[in-house]
C-alpha positions as CSV (number, residue, x, y, z in Angstrom):
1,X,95.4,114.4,65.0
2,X,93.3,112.6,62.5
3,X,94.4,109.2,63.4
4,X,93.7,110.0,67.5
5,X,90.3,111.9,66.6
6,X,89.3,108.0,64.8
7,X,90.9,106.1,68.4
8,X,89.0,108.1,70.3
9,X,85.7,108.0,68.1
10,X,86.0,104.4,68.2
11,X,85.0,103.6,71.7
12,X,82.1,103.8,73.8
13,X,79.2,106.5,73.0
14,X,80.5,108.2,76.5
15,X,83.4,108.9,75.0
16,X,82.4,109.4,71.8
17,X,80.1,112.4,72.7
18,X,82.8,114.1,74.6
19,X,85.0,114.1,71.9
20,X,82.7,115.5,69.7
21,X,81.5,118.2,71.8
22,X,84.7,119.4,72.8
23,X,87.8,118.0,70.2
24,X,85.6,118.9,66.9
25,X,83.4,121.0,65.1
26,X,80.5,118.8,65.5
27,X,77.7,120.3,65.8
28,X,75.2,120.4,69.3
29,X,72.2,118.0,67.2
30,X,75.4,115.0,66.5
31,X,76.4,115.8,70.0
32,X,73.6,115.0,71.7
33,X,72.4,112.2,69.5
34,X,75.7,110.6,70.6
35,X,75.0,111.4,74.5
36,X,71.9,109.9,74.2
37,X,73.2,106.6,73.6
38,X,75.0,106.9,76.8
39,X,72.2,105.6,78.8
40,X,70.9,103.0,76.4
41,X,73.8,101.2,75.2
42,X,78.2,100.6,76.1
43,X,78.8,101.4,80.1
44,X,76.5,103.8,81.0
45,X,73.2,100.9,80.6
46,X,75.8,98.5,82.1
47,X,75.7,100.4,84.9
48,X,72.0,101.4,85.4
49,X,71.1,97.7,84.7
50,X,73.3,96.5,87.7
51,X,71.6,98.6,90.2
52,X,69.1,97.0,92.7
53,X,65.3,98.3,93.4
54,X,66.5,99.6,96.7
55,X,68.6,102.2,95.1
56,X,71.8,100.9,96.0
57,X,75.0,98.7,93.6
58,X,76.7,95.9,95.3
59,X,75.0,96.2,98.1
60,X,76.6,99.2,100.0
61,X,76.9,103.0,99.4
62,X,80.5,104.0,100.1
63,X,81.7,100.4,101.3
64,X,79.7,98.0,101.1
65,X,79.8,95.4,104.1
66,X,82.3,97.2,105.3
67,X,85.3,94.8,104.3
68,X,84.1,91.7,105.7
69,X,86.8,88.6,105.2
70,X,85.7,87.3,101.6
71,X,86.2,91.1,100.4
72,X,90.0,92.0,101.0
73,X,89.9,95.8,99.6
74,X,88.2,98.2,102.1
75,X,87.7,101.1,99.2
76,X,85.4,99.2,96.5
77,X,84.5,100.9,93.5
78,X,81.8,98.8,93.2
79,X,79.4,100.2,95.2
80,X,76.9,103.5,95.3
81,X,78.9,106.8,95.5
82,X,81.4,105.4,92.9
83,X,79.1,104.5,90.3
84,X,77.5,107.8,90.2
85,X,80.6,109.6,90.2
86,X,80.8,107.2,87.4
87,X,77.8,107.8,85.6
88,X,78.1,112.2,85.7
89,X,81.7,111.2,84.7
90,X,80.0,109.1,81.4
91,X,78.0,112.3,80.8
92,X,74.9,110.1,81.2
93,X,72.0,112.3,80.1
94,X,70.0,112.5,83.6
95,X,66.4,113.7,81.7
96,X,67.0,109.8,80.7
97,X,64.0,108.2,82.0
98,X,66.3,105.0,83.0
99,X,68.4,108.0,84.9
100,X,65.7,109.7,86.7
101,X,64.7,106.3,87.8
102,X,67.7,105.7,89.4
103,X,68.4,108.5,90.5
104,X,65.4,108.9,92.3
105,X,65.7,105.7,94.1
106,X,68.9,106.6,95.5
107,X,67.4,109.5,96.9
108,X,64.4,107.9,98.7
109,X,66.2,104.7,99.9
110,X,70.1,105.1,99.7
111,X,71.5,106.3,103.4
112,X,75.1,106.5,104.7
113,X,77.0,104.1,105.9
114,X,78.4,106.4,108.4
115,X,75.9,107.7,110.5
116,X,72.5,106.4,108.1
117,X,72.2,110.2,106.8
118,X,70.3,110.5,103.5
119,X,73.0,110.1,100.0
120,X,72.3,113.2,99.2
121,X,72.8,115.0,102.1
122,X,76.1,113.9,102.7
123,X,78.0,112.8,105.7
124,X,81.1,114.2,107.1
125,X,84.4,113.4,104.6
126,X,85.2,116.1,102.5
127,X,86.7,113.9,100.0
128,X,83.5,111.9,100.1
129,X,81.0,114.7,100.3
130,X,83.4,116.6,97.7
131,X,82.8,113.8,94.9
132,X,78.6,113.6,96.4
133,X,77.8,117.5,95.8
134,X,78.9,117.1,92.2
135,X,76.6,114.1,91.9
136,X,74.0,116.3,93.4
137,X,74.5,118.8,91.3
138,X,75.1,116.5,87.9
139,X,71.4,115.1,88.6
140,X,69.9,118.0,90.1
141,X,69.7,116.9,93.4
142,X,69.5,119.2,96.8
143,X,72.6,119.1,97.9
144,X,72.8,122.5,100.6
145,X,73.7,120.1,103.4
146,X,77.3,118.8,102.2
147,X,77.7,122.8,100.6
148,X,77.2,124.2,104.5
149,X,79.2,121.1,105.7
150,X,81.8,122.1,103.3
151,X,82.1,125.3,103.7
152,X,82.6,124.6,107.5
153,X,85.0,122.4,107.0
154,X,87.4,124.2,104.8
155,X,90.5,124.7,106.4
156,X,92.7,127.9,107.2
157,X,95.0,127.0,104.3
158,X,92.5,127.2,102.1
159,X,92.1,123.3,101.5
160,X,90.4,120.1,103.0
161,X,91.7,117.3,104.8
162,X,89.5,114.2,106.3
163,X,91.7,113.6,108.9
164,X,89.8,115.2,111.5
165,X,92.6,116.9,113.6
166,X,94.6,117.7,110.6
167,X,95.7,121.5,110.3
168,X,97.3,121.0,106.7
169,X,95.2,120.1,104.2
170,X,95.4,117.2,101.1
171,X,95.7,117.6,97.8
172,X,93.0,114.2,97.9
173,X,90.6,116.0,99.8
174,X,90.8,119.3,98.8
175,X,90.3,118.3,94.9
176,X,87.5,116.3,95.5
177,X,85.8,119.3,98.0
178,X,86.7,122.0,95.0
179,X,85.4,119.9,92.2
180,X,81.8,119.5,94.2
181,X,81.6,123.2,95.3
182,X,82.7,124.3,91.8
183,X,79.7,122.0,89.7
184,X,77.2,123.3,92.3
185,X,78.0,126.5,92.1
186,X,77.4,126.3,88.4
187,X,74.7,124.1,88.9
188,X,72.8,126.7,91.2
189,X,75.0,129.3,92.4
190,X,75.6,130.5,96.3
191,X,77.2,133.8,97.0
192,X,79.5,131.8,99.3
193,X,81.2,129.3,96.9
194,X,83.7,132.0,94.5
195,X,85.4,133.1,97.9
196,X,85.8,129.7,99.2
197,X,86.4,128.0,95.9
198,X,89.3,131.0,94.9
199,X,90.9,130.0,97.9
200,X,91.0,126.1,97.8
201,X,92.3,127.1,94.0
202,X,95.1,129.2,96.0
203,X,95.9,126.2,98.0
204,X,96.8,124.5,94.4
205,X,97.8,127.2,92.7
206,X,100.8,128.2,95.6
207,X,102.2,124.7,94.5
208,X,101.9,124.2,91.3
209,X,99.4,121.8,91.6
210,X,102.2,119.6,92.7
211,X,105.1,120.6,93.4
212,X,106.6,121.4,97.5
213,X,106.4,125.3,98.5
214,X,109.6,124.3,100.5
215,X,112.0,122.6,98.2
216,X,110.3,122.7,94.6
217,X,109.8,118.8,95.1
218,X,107.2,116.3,93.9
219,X,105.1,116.1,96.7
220,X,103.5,112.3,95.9
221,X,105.0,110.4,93.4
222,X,102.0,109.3,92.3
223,X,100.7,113.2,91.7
224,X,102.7,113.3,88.8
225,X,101.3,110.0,86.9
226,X,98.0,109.8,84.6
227,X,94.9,108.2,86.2
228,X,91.6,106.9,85.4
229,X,88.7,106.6,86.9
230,X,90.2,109.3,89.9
231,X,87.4,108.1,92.2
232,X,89.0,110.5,95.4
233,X,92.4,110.4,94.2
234,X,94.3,113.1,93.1
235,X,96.4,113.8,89.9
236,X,98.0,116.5,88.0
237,X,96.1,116.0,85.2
238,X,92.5,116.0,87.3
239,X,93.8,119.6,89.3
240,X,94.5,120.8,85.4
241,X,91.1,119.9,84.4
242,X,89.7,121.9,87.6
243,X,91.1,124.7,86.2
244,X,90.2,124.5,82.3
245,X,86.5,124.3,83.7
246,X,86.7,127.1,85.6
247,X,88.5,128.7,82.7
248,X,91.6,130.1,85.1
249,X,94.5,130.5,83.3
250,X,97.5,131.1,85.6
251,X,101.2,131.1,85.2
252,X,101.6,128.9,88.0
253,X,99.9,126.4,85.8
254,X,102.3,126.3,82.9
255,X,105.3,123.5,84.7
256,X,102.2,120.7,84.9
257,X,100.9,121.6,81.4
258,X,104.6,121.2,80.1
259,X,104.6,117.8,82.5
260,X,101.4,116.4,80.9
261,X,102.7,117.8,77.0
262,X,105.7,116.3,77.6
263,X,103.6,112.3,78.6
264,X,102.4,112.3,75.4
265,X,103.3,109.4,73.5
266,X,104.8,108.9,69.8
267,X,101.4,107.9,68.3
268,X,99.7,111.0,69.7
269,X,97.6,109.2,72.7
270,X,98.4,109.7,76.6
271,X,98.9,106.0,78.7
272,X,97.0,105.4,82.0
273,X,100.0,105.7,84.7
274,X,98.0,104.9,88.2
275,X,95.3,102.3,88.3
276,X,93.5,102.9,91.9
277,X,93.1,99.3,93.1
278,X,90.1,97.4,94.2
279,X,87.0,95.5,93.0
280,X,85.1,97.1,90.0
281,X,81.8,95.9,88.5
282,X,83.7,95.4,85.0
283,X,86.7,97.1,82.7
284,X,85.9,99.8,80.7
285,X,89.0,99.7,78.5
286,X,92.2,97.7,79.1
287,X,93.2,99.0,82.2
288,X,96.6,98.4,82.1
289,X,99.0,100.9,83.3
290,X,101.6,102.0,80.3
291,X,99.2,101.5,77.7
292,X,97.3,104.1,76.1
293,X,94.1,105.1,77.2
294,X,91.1,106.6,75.6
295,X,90.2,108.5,78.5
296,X,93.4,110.0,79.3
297,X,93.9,110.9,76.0
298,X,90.2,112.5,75.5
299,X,91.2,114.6,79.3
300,X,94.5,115.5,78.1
301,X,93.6,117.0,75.4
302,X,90.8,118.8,76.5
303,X,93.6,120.8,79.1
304,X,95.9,121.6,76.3
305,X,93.6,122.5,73.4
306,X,92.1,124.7,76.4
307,X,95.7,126.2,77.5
308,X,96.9,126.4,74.1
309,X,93.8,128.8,72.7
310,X,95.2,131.7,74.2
């Protein structure tokens, strides 16, 4: 453990922090000296420094230009929403000034491609107002708009889908919806959100976070391998996480946490399975599918030293 505690300490300060706040004894003064450099220095100030005076990155908030010829990949993680799913995801301190900055352009100038609502009241995606409400929430943002259009939204099953006729719902969609009801019900609390959110957790929970209800398959191949960043995709290892922050330990849990024990490697680190493709604004770490990752690793472990404590 030793030898993965130095790998993972050796990377960028918004790893760093995490792993001291939640893989060692560190104490909160070295923890937050650490997050502090988040904003300042590695990613996180690559990523505040590439953002324009009207609020927006690369020119677009969910996609910017909308595809045109020259820019073949129609989901770009190069623009708006992604980089601040990026930035909570770095652990960016948002009392930063550089952060408030930032943030508070977005608010006053960033709008929708959809319909030109406001960033931060949402628009009509689950997935995408899912992964929005936890940026609200992360930076202390109003977000009761995509929380009501949620909430309506949720379906009988329990999940979400963003197919708007759909009457089953995704395991895409519904993670991202949970995740962003479950920070801003944290963040803020609404007497509404632990009835909806125990039944989206249901919707998981009644497959195993993976697995068919009608023939004990895989449902998506791709469920079952490691990713990083998730943007709106879903994983085991992300639906895991879900539940280790909401502290909901569960015997319908324990066939992924074997699944993710048993993708450990001989050296003690987890590899990045699943790349999402498209465009980014640069590589965090060698993002090359088989090889081990520092963020995998620092997520994995989190889940088991979580599941294992009991």
């Amino acid at each position: 453990m030793d030898d993965v505690l130095e790998y993972l300490l050796a990377g960028d300060p918004a790893v760093r922090w995490q792993v001291l706040r939640d893989l060692t004894d560190a104490g909160p003064e070295a923890v937050a000296a650490e997050r502090a450099k988040v904003a300042v220095e590695g990613w996180g100030a690559r990523l505040l420094a590439l953002q324009a005076e009207d609020g927006h990155w690369d020119g677009g908030t969910y996609r910017p230009g909308w595809a045109p010829a020259d820019r073949p990949f129609f989901d770009a993680w190069t623009a708006t929403h992604f980089v601040l799913q990026q930035l909570a995801d770095l652990g960016v301190d948002p009392d930063d000034p550089a952060v408030r900055t930032a943030v508070e352009r977005v608010r006053a100038q960033v709008r929708w491609e959809h319909a030109g609502e406001p960033y931060f009241d949402g628009e009509v995606e689950p997935c995408i107002n899912g992964v929005a409400l936890s940026v609200a929430a992360y930076f202390g943002q109003d977000g009761r708009r995509m929380v009501d259009t949620l909430l309506a939204g949720q379906l009988a099953d329990g999940g979400w889908n963003c197919w708007d006729d759909a009457a089953v719902s995704s395991l895409h969609s519904t993670i991202c919806a949970l995740e962003g009801l479950r920070d801003w019900e944290g963040a803020v609390g609404d007497d509404r959100i632990p009835d909806a959110r125990h039944r989206a957790e249901e919707y998981l929970l009644q497959r195993r976070l993976l697995w068919r209800r009608s023939d004990g398959a895989v449902i998506d191949p791709r469920f079952a391998m490691l990713s990083y960043p998730v943007r709106w995709f879903y994983d085991v290892l992300r639906g895991l996480d879900h539940f280790r922050l909401v502290d909901r330990r569960d015997p319908r849990l324990a066939d992924a946490v074997e699944m993710l024990r048993a993708k450990r490697l001989p050296n003690g680190l987890w590899p990045l399975e699943n790349t999402h493709e498209g465009p980014t604004l640069f590589e965090m770490e060698r993002e090359a599918e088989g090889f081990p990752s520092r963020w995998v690793t620092l997520r994995a472990l989190r889940v088991l030293r979580w599941w294992d404590a009991a």
